[in-house]
Backbone bond lengths (Angstrom), bond angles and torsions (degrees), N, CA, C in turn:
res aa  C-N    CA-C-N  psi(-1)  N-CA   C-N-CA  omega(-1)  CA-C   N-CA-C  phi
1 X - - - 1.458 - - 1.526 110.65 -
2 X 1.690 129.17 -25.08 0.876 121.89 -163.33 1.566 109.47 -91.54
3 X 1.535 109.97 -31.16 1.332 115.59 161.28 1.493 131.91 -47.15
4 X 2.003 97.22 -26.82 1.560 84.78 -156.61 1.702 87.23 -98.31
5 X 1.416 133.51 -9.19 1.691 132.46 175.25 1.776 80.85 -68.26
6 X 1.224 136.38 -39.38 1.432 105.48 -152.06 1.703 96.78 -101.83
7 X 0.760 110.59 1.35 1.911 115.36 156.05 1.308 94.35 -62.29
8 X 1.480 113.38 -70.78 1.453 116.55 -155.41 1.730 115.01 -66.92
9 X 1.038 100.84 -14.67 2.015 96.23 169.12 1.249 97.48 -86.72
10 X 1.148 134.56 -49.32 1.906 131.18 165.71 1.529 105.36 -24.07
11 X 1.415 112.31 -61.34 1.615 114.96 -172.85 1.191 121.28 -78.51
12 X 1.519 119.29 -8.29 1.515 126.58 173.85 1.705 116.29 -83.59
13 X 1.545 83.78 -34.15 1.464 94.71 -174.21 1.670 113.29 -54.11
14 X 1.797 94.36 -53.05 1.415 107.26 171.12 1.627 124.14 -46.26
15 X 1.355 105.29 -23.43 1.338 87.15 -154.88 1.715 94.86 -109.66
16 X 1.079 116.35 1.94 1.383 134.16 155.21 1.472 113.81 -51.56
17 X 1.355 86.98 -84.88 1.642 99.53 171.31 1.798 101.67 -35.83
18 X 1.073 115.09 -69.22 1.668 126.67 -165.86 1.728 93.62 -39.46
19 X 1.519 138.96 -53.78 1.489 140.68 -159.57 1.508 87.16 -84.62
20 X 1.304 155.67 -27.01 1.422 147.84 -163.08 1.739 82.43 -76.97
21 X 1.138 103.54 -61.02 1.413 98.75 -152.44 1.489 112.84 -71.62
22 X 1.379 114.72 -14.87 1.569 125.83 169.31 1.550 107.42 -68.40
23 X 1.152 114.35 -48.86 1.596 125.94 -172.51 1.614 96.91 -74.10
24 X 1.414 115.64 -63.53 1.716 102.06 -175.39 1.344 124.45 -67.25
25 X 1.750 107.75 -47.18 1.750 103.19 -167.64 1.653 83.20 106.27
26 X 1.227 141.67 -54.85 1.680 144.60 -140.13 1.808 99.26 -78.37
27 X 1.060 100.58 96.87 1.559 99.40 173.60 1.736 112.01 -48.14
28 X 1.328 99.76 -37.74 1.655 101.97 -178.40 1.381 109.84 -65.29
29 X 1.106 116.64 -52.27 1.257 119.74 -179.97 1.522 123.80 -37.88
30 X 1.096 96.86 -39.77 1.562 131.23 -170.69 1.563 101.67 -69.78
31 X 1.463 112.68 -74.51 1.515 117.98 167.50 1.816 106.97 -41.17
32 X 0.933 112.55 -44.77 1.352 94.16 -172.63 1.607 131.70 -78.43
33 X 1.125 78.95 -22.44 2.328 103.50 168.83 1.271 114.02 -38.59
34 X 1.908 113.12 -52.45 1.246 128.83 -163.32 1.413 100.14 -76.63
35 X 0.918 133.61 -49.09 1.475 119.04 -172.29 1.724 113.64 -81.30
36 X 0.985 139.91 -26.49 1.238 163.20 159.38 1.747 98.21 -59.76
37 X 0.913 130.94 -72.18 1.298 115.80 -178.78 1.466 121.83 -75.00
38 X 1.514 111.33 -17.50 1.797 107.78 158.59 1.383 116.82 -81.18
39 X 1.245 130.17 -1.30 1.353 152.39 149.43 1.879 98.64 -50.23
40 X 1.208 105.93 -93.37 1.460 122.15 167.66 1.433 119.34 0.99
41 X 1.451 83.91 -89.90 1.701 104.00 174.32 1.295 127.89 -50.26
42 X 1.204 128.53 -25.48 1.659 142.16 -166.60 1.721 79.56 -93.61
43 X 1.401 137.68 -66.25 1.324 122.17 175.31 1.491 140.85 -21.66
44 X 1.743 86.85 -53.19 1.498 116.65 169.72 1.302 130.60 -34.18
45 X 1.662 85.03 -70.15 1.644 122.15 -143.48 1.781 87.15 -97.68
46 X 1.331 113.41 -2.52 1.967 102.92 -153.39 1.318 141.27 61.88
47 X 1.676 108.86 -39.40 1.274 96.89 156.82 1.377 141.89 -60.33
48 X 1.840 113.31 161.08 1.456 114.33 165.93 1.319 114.64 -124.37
49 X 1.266 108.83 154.19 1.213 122.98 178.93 1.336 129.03 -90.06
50 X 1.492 104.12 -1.24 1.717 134.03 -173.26 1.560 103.41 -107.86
51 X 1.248 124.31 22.38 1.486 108.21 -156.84 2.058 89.91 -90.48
52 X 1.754 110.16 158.16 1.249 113.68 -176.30 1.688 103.36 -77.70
53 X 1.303 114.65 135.69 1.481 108.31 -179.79 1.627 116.52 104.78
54 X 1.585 105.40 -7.38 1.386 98.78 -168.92 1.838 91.35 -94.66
55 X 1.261 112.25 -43.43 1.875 99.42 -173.19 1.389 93.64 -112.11
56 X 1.308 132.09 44.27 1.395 140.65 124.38 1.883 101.44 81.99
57 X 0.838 105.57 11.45 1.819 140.38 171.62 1.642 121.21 -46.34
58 X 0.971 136.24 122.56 1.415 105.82 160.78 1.590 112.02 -89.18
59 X 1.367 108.03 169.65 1.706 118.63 -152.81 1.673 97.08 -133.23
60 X 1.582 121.64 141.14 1.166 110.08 -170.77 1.585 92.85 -81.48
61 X 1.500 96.65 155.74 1.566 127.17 -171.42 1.659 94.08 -114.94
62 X 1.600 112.14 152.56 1.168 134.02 176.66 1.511 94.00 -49.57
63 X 1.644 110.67 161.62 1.606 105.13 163.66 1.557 100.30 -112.60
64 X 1.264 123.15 177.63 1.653 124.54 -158.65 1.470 81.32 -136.61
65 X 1.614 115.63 146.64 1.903 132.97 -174.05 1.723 94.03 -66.53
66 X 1.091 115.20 172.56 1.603 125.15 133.71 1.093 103.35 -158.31
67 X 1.548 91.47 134.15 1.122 121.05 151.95 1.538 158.55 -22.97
68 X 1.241 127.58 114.16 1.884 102.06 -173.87 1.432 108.21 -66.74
69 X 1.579 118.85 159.43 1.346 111.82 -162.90 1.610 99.94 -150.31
70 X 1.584 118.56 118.37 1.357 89.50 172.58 1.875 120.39 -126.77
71 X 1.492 92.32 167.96 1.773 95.54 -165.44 1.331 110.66 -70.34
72 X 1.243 128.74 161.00 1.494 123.95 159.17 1.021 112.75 -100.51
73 X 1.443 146.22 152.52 1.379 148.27 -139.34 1.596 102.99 -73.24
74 X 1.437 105.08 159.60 1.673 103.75 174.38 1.714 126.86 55.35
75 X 1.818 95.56 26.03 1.943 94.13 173.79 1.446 93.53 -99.42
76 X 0.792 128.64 22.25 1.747 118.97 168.62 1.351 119.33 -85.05
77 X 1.258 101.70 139.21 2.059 99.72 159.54 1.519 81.86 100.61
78 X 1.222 96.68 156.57 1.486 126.14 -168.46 1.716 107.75 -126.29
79 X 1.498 133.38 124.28 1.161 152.33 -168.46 1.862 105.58 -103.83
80 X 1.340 116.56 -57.14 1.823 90.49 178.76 1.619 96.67 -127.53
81 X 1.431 95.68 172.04 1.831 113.91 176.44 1.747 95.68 -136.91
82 X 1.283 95.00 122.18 1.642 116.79 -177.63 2.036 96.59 -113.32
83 X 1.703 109.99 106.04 1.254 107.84 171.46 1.633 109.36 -108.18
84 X 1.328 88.69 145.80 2.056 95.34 165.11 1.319 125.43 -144.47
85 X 1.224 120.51 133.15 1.171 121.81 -163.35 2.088 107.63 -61.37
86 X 1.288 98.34 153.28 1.811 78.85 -154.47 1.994 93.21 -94.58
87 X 1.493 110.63 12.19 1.681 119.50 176.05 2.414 92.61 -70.17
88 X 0.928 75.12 -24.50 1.866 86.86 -179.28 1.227 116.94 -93.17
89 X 1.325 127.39 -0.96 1.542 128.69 157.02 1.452 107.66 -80.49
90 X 1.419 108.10 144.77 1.284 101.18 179.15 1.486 128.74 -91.15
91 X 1.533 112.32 -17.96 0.929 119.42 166.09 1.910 119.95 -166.70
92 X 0.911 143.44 -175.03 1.448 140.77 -123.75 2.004 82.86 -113.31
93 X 1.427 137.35 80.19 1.025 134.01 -148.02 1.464 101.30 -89.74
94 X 1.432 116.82 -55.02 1.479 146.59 -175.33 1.499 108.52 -52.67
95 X 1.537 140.61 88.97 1.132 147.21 -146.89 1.278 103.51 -136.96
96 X 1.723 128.84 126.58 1.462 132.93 172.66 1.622 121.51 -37.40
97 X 1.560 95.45 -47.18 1.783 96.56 -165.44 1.552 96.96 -79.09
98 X 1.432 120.13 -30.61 1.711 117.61 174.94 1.530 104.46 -60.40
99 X 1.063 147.75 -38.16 1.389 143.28 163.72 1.475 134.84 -79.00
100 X 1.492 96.24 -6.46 1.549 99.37 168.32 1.560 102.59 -103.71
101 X 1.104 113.43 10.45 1.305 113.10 173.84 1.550 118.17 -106.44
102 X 1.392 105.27 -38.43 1.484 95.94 -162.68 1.878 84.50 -136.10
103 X 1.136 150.28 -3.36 1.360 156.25 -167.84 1.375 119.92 55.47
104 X 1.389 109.94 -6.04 1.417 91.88 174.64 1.522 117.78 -153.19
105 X 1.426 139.40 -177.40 1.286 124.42 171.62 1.514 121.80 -99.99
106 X 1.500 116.33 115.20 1.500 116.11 -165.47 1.409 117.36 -115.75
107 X 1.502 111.36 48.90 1.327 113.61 -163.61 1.874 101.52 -147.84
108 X 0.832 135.46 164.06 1.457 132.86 -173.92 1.559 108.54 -80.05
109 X 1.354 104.35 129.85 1.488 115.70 177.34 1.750 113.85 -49.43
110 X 1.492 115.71 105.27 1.638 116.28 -177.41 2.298 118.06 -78.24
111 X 1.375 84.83 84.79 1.151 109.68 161.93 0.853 157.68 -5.09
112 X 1.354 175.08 -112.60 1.643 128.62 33.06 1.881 101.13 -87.68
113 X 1.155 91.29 179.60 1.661 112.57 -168.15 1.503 91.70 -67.11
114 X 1.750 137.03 123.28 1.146 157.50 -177.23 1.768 107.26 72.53
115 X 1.006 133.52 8.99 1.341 120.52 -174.60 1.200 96.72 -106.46
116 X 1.435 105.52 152.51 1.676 132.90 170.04 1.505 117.34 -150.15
117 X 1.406 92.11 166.54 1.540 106.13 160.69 1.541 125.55 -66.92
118 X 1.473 96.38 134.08 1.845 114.96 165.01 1.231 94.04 -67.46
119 X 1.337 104.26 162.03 2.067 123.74 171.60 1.853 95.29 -139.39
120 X 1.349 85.85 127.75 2.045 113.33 167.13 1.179 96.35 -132.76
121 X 1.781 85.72 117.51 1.922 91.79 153.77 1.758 95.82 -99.81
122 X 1.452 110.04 142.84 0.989 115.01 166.43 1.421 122.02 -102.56
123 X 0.816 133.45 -159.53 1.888 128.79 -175.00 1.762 87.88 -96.91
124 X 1.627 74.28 154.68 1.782 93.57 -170.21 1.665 123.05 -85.11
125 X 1.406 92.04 114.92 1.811 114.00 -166.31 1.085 121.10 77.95
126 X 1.168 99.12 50.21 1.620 121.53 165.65 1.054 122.23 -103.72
127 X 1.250 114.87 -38.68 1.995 133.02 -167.29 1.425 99.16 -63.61
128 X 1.223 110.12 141.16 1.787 117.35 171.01 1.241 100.50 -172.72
129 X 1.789 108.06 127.67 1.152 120.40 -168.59 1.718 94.64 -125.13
130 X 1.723 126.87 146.27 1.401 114.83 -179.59 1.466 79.62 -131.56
131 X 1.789 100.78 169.26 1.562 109.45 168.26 1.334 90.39 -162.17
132 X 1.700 116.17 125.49 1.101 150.45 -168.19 1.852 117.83 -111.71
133 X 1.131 117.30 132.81 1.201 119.24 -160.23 1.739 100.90 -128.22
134 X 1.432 113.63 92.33 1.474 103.54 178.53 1.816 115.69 -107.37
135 X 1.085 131.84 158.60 1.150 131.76 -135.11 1.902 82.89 -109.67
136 X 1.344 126.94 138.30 1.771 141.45 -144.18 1.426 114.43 35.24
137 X 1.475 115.75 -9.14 1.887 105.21 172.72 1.771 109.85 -118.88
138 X 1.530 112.33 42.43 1.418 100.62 152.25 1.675 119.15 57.45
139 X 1.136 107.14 -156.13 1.481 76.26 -153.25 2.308 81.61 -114.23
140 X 1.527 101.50 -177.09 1.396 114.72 164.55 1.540 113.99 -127.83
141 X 1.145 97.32 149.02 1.855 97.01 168.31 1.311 112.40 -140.38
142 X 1.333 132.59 150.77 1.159 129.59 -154.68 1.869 95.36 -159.14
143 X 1.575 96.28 140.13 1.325 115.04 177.41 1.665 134.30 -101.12
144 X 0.959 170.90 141.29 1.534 145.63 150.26 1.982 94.92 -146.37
145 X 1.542 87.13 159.65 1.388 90.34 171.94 2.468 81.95 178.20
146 X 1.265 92.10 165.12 1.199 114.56 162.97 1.602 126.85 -130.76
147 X 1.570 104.24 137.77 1.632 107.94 163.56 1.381 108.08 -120.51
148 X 1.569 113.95 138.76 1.433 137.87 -170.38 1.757 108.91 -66.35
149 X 1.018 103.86 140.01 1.759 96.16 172.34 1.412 100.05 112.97
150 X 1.933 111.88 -164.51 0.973 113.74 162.71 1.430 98.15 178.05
151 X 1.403 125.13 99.56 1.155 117.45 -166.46 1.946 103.95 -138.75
152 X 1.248 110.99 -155.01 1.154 127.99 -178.84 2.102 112.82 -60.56
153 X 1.756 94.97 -64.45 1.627 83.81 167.03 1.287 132.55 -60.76
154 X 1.514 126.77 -26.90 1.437 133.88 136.53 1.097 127.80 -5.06
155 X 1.679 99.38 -93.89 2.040 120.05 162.66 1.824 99.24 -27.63
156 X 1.203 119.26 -49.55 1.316 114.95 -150.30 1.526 103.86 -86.47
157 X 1.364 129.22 -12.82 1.663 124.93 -144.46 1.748 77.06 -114.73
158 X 1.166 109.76 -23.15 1.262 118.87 -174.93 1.438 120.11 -68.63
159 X 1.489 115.90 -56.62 1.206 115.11 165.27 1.372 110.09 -74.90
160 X 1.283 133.96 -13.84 1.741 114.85 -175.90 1.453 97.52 -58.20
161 X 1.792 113.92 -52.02 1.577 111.75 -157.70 1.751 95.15 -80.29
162 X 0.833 150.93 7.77 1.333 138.32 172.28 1.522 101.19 -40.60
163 X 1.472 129.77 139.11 1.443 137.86 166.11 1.300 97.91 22.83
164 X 1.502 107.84 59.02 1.500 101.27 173.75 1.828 106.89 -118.88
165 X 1.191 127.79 155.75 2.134 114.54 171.49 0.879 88.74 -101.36
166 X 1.572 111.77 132.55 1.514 133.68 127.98 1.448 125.40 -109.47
167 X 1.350 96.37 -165.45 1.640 98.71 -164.18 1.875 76.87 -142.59
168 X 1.386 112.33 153.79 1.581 122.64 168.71 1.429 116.27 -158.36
169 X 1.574 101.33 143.71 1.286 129.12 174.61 1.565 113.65 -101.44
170 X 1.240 100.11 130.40 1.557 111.01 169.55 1.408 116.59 -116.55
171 X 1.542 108.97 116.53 1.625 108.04 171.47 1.637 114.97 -95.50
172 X 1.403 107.61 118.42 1.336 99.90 176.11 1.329 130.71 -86.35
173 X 1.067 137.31 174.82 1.682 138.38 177.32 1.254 107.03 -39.86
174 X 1.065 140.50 -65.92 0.997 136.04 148.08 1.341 150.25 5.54
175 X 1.498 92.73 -35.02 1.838 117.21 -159.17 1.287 120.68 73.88
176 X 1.171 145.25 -17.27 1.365 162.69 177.90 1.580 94.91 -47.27
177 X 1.309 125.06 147.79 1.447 145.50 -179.69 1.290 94.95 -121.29
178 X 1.572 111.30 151.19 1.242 140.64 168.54 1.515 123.31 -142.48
179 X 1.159 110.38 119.42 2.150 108.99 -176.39 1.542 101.06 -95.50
180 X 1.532 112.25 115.93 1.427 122.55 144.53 1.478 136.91 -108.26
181 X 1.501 111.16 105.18 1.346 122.17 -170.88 1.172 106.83 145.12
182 X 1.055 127.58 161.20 1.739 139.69 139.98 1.823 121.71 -119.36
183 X 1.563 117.66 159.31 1.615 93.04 -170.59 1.470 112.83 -83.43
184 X 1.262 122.85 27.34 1.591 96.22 173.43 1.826 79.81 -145.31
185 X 1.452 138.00 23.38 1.362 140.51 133.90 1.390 130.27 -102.24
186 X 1.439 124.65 50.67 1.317 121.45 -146.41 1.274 108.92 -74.30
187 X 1.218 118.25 -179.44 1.617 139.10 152.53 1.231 123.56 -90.13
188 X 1.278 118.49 117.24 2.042 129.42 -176.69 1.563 100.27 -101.38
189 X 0.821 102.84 131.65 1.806 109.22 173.88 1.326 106.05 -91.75
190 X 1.715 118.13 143.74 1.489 126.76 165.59 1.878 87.31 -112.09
191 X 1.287 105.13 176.07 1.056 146.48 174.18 1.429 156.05 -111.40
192 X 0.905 164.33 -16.52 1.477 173.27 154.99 1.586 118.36 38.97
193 X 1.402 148.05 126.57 1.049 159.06 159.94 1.646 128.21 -79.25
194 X 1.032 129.63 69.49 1.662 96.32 -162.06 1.754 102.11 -111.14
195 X 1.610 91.98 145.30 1.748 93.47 177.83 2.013 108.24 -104.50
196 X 1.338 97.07 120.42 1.480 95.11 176.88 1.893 128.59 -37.44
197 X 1.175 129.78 126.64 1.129 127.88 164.08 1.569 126.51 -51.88
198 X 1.376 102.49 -48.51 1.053 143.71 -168.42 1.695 135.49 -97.05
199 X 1.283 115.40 86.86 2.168 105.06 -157.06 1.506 102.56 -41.08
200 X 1.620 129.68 -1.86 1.336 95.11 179.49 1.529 110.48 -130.06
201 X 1.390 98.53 27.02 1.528 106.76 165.17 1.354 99.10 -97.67
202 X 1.714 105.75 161.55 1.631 125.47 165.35 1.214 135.08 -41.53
203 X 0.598 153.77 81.94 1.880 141.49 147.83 1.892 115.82 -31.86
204 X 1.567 91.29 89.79 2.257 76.13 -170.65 1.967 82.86 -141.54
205 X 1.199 102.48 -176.64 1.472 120.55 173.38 1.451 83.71 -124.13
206 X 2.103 100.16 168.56 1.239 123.72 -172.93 1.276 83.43 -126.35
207 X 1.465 132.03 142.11 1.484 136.01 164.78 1.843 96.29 -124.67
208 X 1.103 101.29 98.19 1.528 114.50 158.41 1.658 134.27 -71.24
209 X 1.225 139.98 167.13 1.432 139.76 141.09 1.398 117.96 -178.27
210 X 1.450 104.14 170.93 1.705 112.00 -168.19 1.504 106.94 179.74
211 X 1.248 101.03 150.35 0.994 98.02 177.33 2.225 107.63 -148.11
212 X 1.003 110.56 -171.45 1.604 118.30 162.06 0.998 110.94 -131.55
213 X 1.660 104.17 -177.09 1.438 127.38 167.11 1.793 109.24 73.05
214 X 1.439 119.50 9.84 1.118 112.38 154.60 1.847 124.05 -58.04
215 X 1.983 101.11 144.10 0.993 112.00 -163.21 2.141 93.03 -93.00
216 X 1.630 111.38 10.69 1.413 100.94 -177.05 1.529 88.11 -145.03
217 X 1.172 94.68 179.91 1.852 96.68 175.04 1.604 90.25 -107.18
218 X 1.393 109.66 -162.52 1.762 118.03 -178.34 1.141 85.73 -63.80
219 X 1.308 106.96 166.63 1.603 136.95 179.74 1.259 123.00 -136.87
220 X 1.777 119.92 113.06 1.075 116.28 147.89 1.515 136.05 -33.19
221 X 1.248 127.39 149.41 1.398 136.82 177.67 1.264 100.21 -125.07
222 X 1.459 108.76 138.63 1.458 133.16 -178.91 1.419 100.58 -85.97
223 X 1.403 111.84 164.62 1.370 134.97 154.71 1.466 121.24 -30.40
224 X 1.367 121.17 -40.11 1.332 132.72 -168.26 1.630 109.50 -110.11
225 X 1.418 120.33 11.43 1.576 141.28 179.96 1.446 96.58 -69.09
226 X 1.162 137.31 43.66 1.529 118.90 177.68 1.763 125.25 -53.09
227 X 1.085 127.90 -174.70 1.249 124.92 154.44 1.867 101.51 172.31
228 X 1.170 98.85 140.99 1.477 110.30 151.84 1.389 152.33 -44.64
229 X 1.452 126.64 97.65 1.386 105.87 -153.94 1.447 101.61 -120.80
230 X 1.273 126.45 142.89 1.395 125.66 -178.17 1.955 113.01 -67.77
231 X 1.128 100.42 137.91 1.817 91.21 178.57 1.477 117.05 -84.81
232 X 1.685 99.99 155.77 1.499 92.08 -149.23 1.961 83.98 -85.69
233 X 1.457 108.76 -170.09 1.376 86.85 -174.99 1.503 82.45 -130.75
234 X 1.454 110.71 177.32 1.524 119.46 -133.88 1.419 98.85 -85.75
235 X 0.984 122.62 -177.60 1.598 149.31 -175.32 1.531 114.08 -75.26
236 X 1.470 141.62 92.72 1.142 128.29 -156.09 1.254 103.59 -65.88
């Protein structure tokens, strides 16, 4: 009902305008009727024609202060990476208006029934995660980190993620959680090999990823962010 009163000030407006311009001849006149008398009428009648939700729009929202904030020594760098394939999410959890509301997700990661998270430690101070916010393309998130060596579980971790979606968590030194991905914006991993020149350089791979067109930037995880993680298995 409320749609069809605000059709009908649309069509009044018009036809306002339409008798100005019959009665004057003044095209201006005319142009100016319509907005001036849908002015009017919305007074009148109470309705608006601006209301949030009616052309399915988003509407600017208040902005909220922040604060200056400072670190205490040694919260940098990131300690584990928890990946999951995002066919094992159960559904699309990570939502714009849930993060413009409250910033982060504080509820346990929804699953499916037996699935969990992989765990990579990668070599230490390597991990670096960015999230980029560009103004009509949504947000980006981006991954990197390295592990030393280059062996058989390598070869193998390598081809599992080939053109594969995931979704990833980064725990930093800190303990602090971070969500990169959503399940139908995933994260694809690239790769890198490198063989030292040099006996006292590294032997490691680079495992990269990124992606766009996210509808959130990275995401904090709350206290109550649980999830399942597979155990790593022991040290031969």
């Amino acid at each position: 009902m409320s749609n069809l009163k605000k059709v009908g000030l649309v069509i009044a407006s018009f036809l306002t305008a339409a008798l100005v311009f019959v009665g004057t001849g003044n095209v201006f006149a005319s142009a100016l009727a319509m907005p001036a008398s849908s002015v009017a009428l919305q007074l009148i009648t109470g309705v608006s024609l601006y209301e949030a939700g009616f052309s399915g729009m988003a509407f600017t929202v208040p902005l909220v202060g922040l604060k200056r904030k400072a670190q205490n020594p040694q919260l940098g760098g990131n300690k584990r990476i928890y990946i999951v394939l995002t066919e094992y999410l159960e559904k699309e959890f990570l939502k714009y208006a849930d993060i413009l509301e409250s910033g982060e997700w504080n509820a346990p990661i929804p699953l499916l029934a037996g699935k969990k998270f992989v765990e990579l430690e990668a070599w230490y101070d390597s991990t670096k995660w960015d999230s980029v916010m560009k103004p009509g393309a949504g947000f980006t998130q981006s991954l990197e980190f390295d592990v030393l060596g280059y062996d058989k579980d390598i070869a193998k971790l390598m081809a599992l993620l080939y053109e594969t979606p995931v979704n990833v968590i980064i725990q930093g030194n800190d303990d602090t959680l971070v969500y990169l991905g959503q399940k139908y914006v995933p994260m694809m991993f690239e790769m890198t090999g490198s063989s030292p020149v040099k006996g006292n350089a590294q032997k490691k791979v680079t495992f990269k990823a990124s992606n766009e067109g996210f509808t959130v930037p990275a995401v904090p995880l709350g206290p109550l962010a649980t999830f399942a993680v597979e155990a790593l298995a022991p040290a031969a």
